[in-house]
LUMVO-478481 format. One record per atom (N, C-alpha, C, CB): residue number from 1; residue in one letter; x, y, z. Coordinates in nm, 3 decimals. Glycine has a CB too. Example, Ala and Ser with C-alpha at 12.3 -4.5 7.8 and 13.67 -1.06 7.14 Angstrom:
! residues 2
ATOM     k   r        xx        yy        zz
ATOM     1   A     1.319    -0.569     0.780
ATOM     1   A     1.230    -0.450     0.780
ATOM     1   A     1.320    -0.330     0.780
ATOM     1   A     1.131    -0.447     0.905
ATOM     2   S     1.285    -0.225     0.708
ATOM     2   S     1.367    -0.106     0.714
ATOM     2   S     1.290     0.003     0.787
ATOM     2   S     1.408    -0.060     0.572
This chain:
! residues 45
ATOM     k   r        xx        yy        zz
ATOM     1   X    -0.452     2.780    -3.032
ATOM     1   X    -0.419     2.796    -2.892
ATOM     1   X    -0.268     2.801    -2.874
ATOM     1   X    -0.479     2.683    -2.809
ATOM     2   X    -0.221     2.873    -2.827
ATOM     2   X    -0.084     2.853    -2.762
ATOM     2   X    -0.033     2.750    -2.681
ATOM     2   X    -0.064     2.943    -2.691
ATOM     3   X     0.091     2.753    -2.587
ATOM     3   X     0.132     2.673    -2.540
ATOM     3   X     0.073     2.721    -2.418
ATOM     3   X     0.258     2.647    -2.564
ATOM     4   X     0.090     2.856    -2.375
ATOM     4   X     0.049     2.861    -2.226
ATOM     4   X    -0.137     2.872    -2.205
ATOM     4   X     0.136     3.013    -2.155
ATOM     5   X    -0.211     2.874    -2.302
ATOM     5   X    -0.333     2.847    -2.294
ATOM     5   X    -0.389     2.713    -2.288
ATOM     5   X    -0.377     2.902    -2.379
ATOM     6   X    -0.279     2.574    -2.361
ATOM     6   X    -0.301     2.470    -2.347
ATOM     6   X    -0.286     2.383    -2.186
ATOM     6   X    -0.232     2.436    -2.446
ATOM     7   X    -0.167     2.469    -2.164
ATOM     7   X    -0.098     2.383    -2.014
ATOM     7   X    -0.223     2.490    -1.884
ATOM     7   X     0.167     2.440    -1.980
ATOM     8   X    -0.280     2.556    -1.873
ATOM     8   X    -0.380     2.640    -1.861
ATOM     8   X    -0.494     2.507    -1.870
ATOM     8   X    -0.380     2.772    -1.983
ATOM     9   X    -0.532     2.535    -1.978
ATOM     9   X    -0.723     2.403    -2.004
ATOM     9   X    -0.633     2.263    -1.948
ATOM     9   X    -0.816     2.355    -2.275
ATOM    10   X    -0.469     2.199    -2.002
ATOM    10   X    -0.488     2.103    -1.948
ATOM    10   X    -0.517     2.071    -1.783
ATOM    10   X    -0.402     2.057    -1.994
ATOM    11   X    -0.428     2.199    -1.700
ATOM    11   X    -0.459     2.200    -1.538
ATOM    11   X    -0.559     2.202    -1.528
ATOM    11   X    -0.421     2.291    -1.452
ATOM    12   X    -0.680     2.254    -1.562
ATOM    12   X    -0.801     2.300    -1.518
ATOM    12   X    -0.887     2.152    -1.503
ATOM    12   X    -0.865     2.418    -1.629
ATOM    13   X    -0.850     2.116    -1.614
ATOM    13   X    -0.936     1.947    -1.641
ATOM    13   X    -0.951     1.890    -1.538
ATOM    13   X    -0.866     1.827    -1.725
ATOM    14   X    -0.761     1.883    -1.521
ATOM    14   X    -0.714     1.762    -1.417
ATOM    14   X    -0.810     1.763    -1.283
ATOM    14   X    -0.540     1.787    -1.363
ATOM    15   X    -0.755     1.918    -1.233
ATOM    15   X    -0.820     1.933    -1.128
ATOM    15   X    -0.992     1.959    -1.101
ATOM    15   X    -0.751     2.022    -1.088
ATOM    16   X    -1.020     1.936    -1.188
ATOM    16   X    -1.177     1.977    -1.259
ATOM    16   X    -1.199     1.781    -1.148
ATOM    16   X    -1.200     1.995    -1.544
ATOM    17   X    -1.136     1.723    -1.196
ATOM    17   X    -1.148     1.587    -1.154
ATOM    17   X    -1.075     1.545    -1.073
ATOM    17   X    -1.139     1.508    -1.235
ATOM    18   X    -0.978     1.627    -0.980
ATOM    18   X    -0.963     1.610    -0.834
ATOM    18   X    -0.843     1.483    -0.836
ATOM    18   X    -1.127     1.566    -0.750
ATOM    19   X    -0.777     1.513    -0.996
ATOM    19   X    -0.645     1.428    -1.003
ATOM    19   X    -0.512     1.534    -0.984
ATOM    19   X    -0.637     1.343    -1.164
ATOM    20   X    -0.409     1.413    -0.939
ATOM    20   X    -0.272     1.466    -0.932
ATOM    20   X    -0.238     1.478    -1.042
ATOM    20   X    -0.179     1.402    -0.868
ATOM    21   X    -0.125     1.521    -1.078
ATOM    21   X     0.014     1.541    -1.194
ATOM    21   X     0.024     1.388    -1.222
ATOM    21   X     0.194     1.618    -1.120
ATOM    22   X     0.045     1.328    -1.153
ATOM    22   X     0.113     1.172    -1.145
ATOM    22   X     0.009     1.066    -1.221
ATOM    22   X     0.134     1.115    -0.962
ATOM    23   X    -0.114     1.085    -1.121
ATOM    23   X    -0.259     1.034    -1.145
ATOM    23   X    -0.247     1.035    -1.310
ATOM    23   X    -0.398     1.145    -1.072
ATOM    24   X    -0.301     1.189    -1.333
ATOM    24   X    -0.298     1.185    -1.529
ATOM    24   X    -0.203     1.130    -1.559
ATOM    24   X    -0.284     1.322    -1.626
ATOM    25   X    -0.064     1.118    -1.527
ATOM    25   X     0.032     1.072    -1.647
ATOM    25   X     0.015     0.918    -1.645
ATOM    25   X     0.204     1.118    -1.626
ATOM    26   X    -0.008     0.842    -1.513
ATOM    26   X    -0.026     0.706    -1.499
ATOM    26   X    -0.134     0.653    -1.602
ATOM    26   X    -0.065     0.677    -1.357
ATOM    27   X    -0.251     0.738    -1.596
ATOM    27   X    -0.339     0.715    -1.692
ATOM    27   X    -0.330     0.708    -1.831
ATOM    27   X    -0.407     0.782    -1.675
ATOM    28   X    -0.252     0.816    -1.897
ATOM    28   X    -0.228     0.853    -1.969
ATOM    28   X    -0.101     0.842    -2.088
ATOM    28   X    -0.253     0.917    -1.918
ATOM    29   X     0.000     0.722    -1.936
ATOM    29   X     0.109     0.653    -1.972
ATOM    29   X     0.169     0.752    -2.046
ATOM    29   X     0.088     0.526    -2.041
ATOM    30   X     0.247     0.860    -1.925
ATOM    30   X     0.334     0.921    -1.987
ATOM    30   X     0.379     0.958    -1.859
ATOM    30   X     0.300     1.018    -2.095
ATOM    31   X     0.514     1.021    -1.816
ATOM    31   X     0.560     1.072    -1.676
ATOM    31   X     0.473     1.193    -1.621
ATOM    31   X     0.716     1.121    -1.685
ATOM    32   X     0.510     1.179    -1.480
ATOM    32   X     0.472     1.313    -1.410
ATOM    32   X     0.521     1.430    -1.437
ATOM    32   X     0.493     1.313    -1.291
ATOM    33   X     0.650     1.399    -1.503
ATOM    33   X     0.754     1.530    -1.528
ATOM    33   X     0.685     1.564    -1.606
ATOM    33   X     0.906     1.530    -1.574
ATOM    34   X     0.624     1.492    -1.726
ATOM    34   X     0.570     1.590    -1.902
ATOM    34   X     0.461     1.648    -1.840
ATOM    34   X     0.504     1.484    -2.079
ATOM    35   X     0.397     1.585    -1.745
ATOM    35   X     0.217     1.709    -1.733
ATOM    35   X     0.279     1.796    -1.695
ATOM    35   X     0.060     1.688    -1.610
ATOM    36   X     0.408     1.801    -1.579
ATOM    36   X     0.412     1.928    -1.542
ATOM    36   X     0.498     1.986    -1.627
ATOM    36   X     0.444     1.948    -1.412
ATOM    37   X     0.539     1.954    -1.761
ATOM    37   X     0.588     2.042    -1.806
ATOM    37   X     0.491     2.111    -1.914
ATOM    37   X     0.706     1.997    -1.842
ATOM    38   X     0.403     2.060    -1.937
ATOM    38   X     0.280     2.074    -2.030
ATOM    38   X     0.199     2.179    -1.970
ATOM    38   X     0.191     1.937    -2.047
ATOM    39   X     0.192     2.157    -1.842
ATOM    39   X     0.129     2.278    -1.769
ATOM    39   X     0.191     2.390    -1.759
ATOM    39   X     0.101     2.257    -1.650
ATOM    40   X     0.299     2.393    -1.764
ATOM    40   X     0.409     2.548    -1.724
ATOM    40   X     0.412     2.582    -1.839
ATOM    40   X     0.582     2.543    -1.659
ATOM    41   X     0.425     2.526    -1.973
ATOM    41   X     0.439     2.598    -2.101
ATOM    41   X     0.545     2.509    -2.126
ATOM    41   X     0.468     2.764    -2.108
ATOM    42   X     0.625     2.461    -2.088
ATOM    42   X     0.788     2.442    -2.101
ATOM    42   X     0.818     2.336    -2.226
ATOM    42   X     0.859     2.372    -1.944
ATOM    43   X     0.702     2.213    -2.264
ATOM    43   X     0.725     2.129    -2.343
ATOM    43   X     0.563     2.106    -2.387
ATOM    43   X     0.814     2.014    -2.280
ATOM    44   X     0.584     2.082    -2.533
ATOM    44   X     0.411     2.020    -2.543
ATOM    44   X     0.446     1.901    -2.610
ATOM    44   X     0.278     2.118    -2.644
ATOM    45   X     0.591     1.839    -2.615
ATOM    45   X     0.549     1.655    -2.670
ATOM    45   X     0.513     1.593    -2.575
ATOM    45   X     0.667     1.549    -2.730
């Protein structure tokens, strides 16, 4: 998979389950900034 096919399935999830950007990262214990950068393509650590 690429980067922009990953940030792609990861949005889809999120909102699959009616979470924010923030929501996942709180969960997920990581910032709001990385999902959204995970989603745009821009970073995948």
């Amino acid at each position: 998979m690429n980067q922009y096919v990953t940030g792609a399935v990861i949005r889809r999830l999120r909102e699959d389950r009616r979470m924010t950007q923030v929501e996942l990262a709180e969960r997920i214990h990581v910032s709001g900034k990385a999902v959204s950068k995970w989603e745009t393509g821009i970073s995948l650590r």
